[in-house]
N, CA, C and O of each residue as an XYZ file, in Angstrom:
768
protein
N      14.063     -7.724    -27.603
C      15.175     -7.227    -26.821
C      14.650     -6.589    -25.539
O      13.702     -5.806    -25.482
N      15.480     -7.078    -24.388
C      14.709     -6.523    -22.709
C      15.850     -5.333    -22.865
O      17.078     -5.397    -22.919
N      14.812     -4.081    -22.920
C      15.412     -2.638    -22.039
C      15.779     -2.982    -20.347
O      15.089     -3.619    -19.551
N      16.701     -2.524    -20.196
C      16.887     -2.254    -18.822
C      15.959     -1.558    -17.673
O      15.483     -0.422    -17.665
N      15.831     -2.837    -16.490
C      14.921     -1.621    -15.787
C      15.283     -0.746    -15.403
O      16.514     -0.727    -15.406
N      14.567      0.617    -14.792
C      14.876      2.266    -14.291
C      16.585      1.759    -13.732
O      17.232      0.740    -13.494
N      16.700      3.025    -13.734
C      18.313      2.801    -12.763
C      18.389      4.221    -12.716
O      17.790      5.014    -13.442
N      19.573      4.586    -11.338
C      19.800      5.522    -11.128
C      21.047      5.816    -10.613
O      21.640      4.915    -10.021
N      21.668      7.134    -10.748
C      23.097      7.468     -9.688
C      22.936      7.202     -8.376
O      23.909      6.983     -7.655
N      21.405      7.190     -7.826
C      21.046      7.262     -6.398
C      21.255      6.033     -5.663
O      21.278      5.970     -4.433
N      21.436      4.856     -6.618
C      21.063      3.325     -5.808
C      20.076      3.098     -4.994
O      18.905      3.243     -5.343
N      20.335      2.821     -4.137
C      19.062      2.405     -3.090
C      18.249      3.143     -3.461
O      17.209      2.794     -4.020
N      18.592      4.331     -3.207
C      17.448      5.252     -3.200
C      16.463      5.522     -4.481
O      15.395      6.135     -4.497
N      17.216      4.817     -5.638
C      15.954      4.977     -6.431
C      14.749      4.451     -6.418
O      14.497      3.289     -6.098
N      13.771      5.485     -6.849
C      12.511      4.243     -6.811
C      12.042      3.480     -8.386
O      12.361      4.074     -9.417
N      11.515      2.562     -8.447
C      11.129      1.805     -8.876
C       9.605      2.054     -9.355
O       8.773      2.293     -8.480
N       9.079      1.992    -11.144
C       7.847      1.593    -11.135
C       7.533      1.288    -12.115
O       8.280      1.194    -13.089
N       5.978      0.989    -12.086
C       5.826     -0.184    -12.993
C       4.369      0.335    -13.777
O       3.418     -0.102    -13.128
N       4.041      0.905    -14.635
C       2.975      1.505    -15.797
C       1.800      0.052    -16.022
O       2.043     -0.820    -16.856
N       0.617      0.022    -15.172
C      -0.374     -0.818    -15.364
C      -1.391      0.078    -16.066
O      -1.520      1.288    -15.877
N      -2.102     -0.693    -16.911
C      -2.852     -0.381    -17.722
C      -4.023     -1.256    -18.292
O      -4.773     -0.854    -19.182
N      -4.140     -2.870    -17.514
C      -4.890     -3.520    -18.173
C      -4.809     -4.563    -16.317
O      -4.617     -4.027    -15.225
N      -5.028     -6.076    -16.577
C      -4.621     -6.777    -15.428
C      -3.665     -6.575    -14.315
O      -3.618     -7.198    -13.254
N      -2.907     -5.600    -14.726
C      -1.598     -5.149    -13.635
C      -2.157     -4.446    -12.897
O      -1.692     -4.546    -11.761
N      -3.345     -3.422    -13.022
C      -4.024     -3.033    -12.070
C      -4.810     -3.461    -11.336
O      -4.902     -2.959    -10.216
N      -5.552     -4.417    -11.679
C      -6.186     -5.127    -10.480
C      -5.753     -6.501    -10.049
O      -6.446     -7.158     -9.274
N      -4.517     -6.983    -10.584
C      -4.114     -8.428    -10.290
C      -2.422     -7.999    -10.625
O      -1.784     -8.445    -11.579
N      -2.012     -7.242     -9.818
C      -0.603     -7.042     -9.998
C       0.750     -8.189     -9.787
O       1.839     -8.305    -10.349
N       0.065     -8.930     -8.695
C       1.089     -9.802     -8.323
C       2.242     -9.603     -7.783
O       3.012    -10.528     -7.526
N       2.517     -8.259     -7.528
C       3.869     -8.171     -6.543
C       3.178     -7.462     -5.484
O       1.948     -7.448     -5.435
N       4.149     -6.681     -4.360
C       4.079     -5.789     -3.197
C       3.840     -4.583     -4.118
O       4.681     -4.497     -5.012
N       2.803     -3.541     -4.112
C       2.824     -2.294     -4.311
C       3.202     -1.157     -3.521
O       2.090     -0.940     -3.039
N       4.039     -0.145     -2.958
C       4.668      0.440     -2.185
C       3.682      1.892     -2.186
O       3.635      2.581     -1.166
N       3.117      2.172     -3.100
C       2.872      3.483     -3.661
C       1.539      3.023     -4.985
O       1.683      2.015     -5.677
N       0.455      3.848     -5.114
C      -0.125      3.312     -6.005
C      -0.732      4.864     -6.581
O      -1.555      5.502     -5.925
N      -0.135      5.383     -8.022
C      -0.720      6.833     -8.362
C      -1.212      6.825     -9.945
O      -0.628      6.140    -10.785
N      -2.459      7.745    -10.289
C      -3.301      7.356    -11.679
C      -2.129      8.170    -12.245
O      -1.592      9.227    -11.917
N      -1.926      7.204    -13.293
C      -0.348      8.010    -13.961
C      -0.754      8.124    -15.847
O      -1.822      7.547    -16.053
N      -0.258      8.602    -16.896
C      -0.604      8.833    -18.872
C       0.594      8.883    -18.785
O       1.439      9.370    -18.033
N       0.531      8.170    -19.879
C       1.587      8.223    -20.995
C       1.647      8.465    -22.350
O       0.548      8.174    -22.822
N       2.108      8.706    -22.873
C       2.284      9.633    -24.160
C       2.107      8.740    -25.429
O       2.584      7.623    -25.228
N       1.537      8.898    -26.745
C       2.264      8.206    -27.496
C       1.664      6.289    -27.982
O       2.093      5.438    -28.761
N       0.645      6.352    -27.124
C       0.149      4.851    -27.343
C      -1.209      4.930    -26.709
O      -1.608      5.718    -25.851
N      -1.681      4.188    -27.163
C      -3.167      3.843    -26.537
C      -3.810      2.908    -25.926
O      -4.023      2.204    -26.913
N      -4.505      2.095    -24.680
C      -4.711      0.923    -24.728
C      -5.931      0.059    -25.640
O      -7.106      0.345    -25.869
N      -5.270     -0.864    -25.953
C      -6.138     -1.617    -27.027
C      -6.450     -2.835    -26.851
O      -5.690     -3.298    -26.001
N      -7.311     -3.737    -27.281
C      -7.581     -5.240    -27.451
C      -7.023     -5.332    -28.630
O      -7.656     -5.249    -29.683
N      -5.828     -5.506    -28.545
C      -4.838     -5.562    -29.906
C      -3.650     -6.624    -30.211
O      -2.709     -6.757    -30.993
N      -4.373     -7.422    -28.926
C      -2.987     -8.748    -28.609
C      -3.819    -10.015    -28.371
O      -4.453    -10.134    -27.323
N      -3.834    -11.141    -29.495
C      -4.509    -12.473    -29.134
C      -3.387    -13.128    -28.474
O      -2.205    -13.353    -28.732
N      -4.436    -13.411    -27.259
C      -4.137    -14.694    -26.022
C      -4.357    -15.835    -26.504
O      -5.306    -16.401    -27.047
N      -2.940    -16.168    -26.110
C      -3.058    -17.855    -26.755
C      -2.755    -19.169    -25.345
O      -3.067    -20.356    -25.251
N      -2.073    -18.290    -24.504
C      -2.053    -18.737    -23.152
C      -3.528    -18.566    -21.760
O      -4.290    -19.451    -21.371
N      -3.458    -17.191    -21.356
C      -4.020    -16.909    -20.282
C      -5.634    -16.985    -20.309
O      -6.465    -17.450    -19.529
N      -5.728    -16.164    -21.851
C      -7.557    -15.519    -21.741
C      -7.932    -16.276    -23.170
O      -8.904    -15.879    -23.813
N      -6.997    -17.552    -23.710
C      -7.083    -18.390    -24.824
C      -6.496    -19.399    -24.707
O      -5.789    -19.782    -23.775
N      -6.803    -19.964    -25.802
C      -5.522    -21.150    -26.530
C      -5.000    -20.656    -28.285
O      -5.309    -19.684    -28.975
N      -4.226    -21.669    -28.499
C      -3.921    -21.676    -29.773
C      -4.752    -21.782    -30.970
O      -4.727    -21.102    -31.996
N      -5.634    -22.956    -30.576
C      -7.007    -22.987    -31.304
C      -7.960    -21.768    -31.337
O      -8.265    -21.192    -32.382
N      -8.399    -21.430    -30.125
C      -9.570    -20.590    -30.125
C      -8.660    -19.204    -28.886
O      -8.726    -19.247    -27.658
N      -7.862    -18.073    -29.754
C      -7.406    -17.398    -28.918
C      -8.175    -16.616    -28.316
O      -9.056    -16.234    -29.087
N      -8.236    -16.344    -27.668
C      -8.936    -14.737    -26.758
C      -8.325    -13.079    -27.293
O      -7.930    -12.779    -28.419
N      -8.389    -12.461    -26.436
C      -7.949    -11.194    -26.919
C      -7.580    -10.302    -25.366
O      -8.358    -10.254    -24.413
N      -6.534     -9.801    -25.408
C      -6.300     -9.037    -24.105
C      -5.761     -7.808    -24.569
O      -5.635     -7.590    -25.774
N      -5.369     -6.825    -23.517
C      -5.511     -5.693    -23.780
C      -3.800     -5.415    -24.077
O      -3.021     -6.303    -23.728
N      -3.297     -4.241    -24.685
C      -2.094     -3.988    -24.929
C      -2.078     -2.650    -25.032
O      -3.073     -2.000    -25.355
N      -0.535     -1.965    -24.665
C      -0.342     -0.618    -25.226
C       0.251     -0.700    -26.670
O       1.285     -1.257    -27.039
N      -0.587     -0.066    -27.322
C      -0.236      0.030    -29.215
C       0.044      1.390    -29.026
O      -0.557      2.181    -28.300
N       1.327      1.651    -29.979
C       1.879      3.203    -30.395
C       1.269      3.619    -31.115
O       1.000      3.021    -32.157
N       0.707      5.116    -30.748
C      -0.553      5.895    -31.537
C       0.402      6.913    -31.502
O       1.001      6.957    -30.427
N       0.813      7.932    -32.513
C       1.244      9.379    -32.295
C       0.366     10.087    -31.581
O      -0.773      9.634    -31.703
N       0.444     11.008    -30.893
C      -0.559     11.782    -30.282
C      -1.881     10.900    -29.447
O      -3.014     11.380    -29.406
N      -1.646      9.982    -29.010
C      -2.519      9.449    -28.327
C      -2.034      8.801    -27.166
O      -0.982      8.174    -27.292
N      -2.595      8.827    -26.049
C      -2.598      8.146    -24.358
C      -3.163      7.507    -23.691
O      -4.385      7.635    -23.752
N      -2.830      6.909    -23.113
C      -3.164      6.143    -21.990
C      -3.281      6.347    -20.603
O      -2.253      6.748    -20.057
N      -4.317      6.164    -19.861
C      -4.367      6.437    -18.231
C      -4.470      5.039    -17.976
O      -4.832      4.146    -18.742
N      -4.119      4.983    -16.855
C      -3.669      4.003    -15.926
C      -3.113      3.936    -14.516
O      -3.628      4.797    -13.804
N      -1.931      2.932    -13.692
C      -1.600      3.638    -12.518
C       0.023      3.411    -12.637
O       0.370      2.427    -13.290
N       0.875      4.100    -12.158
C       1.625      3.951    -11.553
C       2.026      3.272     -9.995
O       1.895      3.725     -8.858
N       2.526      2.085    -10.473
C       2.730      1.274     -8.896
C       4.137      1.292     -8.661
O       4.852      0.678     -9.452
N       4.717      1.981     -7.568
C       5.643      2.069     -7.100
C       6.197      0.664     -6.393
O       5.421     -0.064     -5.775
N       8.030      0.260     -6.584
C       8.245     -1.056     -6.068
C       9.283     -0.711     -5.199
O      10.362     -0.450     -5.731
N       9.183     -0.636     -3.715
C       9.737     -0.733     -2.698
C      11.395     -1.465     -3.527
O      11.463     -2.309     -4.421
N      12.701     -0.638     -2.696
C      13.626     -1.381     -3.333
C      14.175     -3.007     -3.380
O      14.749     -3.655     -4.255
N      13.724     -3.324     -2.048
C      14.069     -4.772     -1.460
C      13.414     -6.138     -2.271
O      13.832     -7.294     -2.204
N      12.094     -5.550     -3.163
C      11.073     -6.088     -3.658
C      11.406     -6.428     -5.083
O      11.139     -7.508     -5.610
N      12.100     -5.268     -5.750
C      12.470     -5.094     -6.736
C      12.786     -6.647     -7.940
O      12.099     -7.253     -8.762
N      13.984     -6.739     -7.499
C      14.286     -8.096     -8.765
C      13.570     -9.025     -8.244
O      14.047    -10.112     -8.572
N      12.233     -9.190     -7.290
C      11.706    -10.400     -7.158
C      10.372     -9.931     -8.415
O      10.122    -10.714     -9.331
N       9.721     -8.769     -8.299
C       9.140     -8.121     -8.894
C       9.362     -8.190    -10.211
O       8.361     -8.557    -10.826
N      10.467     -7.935    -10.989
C      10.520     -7.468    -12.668
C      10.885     -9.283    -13.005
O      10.481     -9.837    -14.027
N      11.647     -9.940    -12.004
C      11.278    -12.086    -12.406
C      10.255    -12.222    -12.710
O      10.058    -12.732    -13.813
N       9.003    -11.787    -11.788
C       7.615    -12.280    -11.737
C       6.937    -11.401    -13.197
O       6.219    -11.829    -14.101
N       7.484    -10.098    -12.971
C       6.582     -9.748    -14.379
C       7.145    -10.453    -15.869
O       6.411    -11.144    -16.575
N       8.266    -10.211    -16.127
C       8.875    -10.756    -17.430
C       8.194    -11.991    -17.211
O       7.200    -12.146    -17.920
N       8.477    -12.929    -16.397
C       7.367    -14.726    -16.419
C       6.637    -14.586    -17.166
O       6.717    -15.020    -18.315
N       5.250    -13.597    -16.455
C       4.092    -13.238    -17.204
C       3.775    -12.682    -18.387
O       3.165    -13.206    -19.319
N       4.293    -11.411    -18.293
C       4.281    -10.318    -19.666
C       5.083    -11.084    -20.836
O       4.739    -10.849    -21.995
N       5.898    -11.786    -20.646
C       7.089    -11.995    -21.733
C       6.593    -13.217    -22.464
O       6.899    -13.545    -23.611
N       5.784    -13.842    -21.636
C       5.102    -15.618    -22.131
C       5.579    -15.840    -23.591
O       6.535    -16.588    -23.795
N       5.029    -15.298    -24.475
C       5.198    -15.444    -26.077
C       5.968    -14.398    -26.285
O       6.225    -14.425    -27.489
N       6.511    -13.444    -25.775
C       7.705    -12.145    -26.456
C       6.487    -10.990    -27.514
O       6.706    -10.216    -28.446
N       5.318    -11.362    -26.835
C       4.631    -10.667    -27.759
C       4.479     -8.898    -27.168
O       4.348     -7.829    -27.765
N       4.515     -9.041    -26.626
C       5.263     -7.457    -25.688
C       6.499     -7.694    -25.616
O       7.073     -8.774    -25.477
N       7.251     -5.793    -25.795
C       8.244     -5.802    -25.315
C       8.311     -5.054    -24.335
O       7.305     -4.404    -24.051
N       9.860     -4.886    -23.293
C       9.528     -4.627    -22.306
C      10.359     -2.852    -22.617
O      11.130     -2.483    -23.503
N       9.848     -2.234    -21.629
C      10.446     -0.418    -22.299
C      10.001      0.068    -21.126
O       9.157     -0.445    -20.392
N      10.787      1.407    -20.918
C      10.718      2.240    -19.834
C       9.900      3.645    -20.553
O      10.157      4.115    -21.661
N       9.115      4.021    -19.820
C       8.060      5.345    -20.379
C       8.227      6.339    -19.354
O       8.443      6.134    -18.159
N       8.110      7.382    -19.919
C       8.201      8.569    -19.047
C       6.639      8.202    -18.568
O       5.894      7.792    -19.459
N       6.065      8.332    -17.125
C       5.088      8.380    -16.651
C       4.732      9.572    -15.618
O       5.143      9.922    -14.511
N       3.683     10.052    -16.610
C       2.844     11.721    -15.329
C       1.693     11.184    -14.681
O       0.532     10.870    -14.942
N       2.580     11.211    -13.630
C       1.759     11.238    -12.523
C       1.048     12.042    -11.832
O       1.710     12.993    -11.418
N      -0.831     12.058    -11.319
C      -1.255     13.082    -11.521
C      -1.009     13.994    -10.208
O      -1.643     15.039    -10.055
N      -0.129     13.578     -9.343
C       0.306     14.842     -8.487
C       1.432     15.343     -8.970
O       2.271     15.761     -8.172
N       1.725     15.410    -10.677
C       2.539     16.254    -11.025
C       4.095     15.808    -11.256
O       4.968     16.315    -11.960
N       4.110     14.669    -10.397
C       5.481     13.521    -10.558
C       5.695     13.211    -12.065
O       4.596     13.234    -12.620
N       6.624     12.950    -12.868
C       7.040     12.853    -13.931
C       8.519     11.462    -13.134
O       9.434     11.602    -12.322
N       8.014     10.312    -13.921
C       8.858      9.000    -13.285
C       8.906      7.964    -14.378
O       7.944      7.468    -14.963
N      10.233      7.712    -14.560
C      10.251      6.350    -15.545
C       9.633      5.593    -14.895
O       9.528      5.639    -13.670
N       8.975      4.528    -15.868
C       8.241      3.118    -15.367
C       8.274      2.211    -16.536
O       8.094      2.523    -17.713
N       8.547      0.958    -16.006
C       8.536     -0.084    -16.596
C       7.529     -0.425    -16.947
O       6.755     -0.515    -15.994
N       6.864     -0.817    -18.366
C       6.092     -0.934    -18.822
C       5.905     -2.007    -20.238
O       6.836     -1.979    -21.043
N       5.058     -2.672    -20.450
C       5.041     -3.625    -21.614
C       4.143     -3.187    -22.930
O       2.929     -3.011    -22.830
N       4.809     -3.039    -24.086
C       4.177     -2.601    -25.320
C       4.233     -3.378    -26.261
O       5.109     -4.125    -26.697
N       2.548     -2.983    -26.728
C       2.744     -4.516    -27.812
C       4.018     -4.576    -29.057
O       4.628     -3.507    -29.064
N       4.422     -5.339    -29.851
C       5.551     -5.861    -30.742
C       4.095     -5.555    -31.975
O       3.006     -6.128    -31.948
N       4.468     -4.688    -32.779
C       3.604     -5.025    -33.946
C       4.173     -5.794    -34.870
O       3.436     -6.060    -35.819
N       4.998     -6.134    -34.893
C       5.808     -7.461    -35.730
C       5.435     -8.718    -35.279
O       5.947     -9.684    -35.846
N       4.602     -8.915    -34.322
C       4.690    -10.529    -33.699
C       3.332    -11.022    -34.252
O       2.596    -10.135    -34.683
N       2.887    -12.289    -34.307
C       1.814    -13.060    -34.882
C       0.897    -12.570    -33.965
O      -0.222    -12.348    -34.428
N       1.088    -12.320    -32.671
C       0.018    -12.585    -31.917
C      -1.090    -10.559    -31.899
O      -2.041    -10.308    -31.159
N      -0.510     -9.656    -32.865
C      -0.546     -8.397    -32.904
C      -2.126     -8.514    -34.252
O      -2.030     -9.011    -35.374
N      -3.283     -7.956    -33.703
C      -4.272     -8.196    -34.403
C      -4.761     -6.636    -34.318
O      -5.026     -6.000    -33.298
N      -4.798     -6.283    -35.430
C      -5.066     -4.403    -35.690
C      -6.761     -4.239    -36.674
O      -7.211     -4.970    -37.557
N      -7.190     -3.310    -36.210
C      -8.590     -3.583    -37.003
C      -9.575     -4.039    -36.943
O     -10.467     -3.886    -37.778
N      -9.653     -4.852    -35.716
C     -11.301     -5.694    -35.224
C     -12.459     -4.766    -35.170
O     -12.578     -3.763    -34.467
N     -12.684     -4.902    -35.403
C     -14.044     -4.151    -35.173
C     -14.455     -4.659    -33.948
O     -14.209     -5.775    -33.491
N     -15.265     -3.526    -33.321
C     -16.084     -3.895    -31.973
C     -16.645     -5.400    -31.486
O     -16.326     -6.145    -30.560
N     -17.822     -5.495    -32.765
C     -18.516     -6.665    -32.694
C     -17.494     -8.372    -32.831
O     -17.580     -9.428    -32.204
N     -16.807     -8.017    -33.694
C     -15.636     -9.088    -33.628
C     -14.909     -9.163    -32.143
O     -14.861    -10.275    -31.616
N     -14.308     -7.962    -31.401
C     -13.773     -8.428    -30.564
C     -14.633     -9.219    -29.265
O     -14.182    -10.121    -28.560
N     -16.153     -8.524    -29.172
C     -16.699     -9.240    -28.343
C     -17.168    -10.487    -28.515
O     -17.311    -11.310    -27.610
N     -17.451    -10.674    -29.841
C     -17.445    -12.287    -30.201
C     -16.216    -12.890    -29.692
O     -16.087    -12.774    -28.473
N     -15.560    -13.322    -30.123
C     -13.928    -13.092    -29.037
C     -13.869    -13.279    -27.890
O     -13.781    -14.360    -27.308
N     -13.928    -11.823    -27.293
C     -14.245    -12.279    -25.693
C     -15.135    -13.088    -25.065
O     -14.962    -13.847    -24.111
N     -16.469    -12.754    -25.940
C     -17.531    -13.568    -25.114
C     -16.904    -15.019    -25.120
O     -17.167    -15.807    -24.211
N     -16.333    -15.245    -25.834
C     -16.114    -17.127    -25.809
C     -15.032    -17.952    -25.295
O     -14.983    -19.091    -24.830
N     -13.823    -16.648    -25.611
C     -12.668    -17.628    -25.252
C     -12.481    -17.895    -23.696
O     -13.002    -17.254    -22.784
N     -11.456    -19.197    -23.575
C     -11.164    -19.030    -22.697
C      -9.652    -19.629    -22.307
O      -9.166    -20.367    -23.165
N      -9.228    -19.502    -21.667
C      -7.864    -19.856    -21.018
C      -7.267    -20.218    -19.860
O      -8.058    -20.308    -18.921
N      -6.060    -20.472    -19.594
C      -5.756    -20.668    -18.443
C      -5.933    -19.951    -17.014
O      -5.705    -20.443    -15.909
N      -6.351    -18.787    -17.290
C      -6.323    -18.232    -16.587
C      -7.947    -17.308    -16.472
O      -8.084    -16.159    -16.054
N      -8.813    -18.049    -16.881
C     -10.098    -18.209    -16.872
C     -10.847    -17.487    -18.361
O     -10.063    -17.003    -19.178
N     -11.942    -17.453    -18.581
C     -12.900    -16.953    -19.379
C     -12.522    -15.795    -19.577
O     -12.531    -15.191    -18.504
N     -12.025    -14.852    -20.820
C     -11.686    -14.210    -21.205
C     -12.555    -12.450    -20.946
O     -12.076    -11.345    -20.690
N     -13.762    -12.850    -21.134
C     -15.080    -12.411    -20.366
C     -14.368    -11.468    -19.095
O     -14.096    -10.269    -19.037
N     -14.212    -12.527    -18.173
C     -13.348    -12.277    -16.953
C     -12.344    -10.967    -16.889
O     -12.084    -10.194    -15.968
N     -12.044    -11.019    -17.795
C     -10.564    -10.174    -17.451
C     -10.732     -8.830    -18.376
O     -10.039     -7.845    -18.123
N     -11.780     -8.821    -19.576
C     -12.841     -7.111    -19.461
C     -13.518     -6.802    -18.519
O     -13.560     -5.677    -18.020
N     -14.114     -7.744    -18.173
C     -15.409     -6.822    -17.073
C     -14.231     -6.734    -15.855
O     -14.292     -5.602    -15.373
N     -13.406     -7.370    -15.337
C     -12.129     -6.853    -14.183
C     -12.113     -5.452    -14.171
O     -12.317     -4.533    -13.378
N     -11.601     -5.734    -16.058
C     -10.532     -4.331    -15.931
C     -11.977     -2.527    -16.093
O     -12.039     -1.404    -15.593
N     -12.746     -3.304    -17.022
C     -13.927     -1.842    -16.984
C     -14.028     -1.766    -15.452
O     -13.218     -0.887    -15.157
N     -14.564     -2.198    -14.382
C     -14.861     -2.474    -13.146
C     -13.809     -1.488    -12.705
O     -14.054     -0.404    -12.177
N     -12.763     -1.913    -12.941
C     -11.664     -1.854    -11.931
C     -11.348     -0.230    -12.657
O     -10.884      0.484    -11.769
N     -11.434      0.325    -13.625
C     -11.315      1.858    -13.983
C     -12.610      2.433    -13.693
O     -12.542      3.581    -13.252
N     -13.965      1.869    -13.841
C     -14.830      2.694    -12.960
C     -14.606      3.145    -11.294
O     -15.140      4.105    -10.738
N     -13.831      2.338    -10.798
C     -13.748      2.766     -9.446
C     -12.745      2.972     -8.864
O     -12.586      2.930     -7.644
N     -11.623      3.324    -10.038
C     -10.720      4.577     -9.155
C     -10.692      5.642    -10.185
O      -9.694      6.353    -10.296
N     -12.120      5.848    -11.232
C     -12.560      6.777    -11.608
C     -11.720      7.328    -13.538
O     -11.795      8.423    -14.095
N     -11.177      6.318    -13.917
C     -10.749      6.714    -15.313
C     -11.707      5.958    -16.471
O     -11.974      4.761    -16.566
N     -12.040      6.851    -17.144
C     -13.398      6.564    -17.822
C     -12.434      6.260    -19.231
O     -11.386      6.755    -19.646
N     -13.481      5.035    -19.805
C     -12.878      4.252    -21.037
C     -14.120      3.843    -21.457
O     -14.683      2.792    -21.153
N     -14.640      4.988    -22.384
C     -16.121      4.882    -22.903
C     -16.029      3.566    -23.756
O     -16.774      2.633    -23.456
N     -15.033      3.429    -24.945
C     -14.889      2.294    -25.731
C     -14.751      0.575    -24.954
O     -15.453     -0.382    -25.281
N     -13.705      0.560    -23.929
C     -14.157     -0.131    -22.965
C     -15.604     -1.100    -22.434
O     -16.107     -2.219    -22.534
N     -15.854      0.549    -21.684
C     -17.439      0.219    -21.530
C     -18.458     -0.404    -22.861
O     -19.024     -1.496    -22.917
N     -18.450      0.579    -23.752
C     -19.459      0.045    -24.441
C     -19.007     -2.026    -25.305
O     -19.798     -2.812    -25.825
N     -17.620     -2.161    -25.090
C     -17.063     -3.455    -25.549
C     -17.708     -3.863    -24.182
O     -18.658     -4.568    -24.523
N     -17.696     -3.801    -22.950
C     -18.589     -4.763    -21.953
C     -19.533     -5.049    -22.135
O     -19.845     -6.233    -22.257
N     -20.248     -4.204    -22.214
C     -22.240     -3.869    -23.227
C     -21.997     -5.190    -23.940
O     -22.097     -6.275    -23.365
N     -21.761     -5.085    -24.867
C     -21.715     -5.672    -25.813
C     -21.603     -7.426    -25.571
O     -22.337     -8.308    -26.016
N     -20.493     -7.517    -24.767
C     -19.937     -8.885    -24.205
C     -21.498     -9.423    -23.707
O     -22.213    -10.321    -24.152
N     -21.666     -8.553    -22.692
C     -22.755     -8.809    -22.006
C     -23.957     -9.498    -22.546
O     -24.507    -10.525    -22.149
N     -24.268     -8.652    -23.611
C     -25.569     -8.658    -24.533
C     -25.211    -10.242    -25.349
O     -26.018    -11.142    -25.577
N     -24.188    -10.217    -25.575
C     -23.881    -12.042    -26.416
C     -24.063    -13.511    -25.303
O     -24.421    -14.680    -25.440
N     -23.660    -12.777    -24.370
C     -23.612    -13.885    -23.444
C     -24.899    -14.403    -22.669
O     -25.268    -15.571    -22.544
N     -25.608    -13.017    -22.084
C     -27.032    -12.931    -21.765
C     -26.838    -12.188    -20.434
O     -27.751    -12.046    -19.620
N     -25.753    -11.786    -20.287
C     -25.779    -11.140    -18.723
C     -26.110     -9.444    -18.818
O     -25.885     -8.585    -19.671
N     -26.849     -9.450    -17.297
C     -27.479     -7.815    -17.752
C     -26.045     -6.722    -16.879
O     -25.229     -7.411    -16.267
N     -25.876     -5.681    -16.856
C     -25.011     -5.004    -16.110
C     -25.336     -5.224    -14.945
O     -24.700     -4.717    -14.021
């Protein structure tokens, strides 16, 4: 079931945003208006969703990253603000993507933003009811995994080392992350 995106009494004037946490941050695909390191409450990001499209196939899936509901646990990430004019070209293009298999659903999160902003944002969380919802890998399993698959949307490989990369350098540290790159690395033969 699609939640409604943000809305407001304000119309125009509301703004618009969108909770990245994995590829949305460094391969967003729309206009970004505003770009702020934003947590959310309540979930964690995980390699907790096999790719059967992008970073897999059906045969040999991959593994990509997802927000899984943890009580007491969060997520950093960014908040990307969507200019209003941009808007329904924006949430077409994401549902396309995010929605592929319905293996996310789509939900609005309170997002703190770290200059203190508190802003709904549209955001995708994994479905733990769906086939494609894999809980329990162990480390070494998932990098077996990554190291190999691949997909439409290239070598699965690809789209960890993006995203570690891409949180080392606007500075949000994801030790588990990191050490799952290590790891990738070490199977494949590549040095850091």
């Amino acid at each position: 079931m699609l939640h409604a995106p943000p809305h407001s009494a304000h119309g125009a004037h509301h703004e618009h945003w969108v909770f990245a946490y994995g590829s949305l941050m460094w391969d967003p695909g729309f206009p970004v208006a505003e770009c702020v390191e934003a947590r959310v409450t309540g979930s964690a990001r995980r390699f907790c969703m096999q790719s059967v499209v992008y970073r897999g196939t059906v045969d040999e899936p991959g593994l990509v990253l997802a927000l899984d509901e943890e009580p007491g646990g969060h997520c950093t990430g960014l908040a990307l603000r969507v200019a209003a004019p941009d808007w329904d070209e924006t949430i077409a293009g994401l549902r396309e993507r995010e929605l592929a298999t319905y293996a996310y659903r789509e939900d609005v999160l309170d997002l703190h933003l770290t200059d203190g902003r508190h802003v709904p944002g549209l955001t995708y969380v994994m479905r733990r009811d769906h086939a494609q919802y894999v809980r329990d890998l162990s480390p070494a399993d998932q990098a077996r995994i990554i190291a190999h698959a691949v997909g439409d949307r290239g070598p699965n490989r690809d789209y960890l080392f993006n995203t570690t990369r891409h949180l080392t350098q606007i500075g949000i540290a994801d030790p588990e992350l990191d050490d799952l790159a290590r790891a990738v690395r070490a199977l494949i033969g590549q040095s850091d």
